[in-house]
C-alpha positions in Angstrom: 17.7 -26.3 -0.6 16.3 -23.2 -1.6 14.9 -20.3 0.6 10.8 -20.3 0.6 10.0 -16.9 -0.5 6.1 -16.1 1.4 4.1 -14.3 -0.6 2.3 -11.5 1.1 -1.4 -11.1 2.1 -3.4 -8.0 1.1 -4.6 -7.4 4.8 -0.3 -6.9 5.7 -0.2 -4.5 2.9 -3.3 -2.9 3.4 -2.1 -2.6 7.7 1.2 -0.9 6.3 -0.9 1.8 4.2 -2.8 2.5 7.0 0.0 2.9 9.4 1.6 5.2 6.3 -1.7 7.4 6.6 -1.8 7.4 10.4 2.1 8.5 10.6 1.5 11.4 7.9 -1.9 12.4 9.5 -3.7 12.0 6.5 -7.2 10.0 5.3 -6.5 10.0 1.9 -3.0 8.3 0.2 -1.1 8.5 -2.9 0.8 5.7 -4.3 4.3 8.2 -4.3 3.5 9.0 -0.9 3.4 5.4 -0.1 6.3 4.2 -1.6 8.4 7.0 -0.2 7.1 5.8 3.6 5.9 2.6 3.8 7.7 -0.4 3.5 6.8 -2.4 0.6 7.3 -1.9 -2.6 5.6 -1.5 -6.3 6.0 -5.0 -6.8 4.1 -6.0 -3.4 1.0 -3.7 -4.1 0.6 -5.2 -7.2 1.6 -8.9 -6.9 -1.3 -11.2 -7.5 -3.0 -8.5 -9.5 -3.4 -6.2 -6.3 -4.8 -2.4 -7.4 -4.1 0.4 -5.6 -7.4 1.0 -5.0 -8.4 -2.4 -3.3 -5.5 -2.1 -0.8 -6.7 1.3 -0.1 -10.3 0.6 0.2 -9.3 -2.6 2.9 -7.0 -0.6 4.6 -10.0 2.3 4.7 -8.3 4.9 2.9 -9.2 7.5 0.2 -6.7 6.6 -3.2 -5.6 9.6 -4.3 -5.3 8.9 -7.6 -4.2 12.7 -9.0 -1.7 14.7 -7.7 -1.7 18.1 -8.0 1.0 19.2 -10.2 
């Protein structure tokens, strides 16, 4: 018998972002920032053809989608 692997929901990646957000003070999140704090990966933001944006916008966050260089 094989272990059930459970998909996540949006609303549990979209709590983590926020909680990422809260913990670095900020209202507005990049994706780098993310995946050097939170606790899900690449793969779980965009599994089920998440965006970026959506999980931001649930988790009522600004995307920063350009980082200044």
């Amino acid at each position: 018998m094989q272990p059930q692997v459970t998909s996540l929901t949006d609303a549990e990646v979209a709590d983590d972002i926020a909680h990422v957000a809260s913990q670095l003070g900020q209202k507005a999140l990049s994706r780098s920032e993310y995946l050097q704090h939170g606790k899900f990966s690449g793969y779980h933001i965009y599994d089920g053809g998440r965006t970026w944006a959506s999980l931001c916008r649930l988790a009522g966050i600004t995307p920063k989608t350009k980082d200044p260089v």
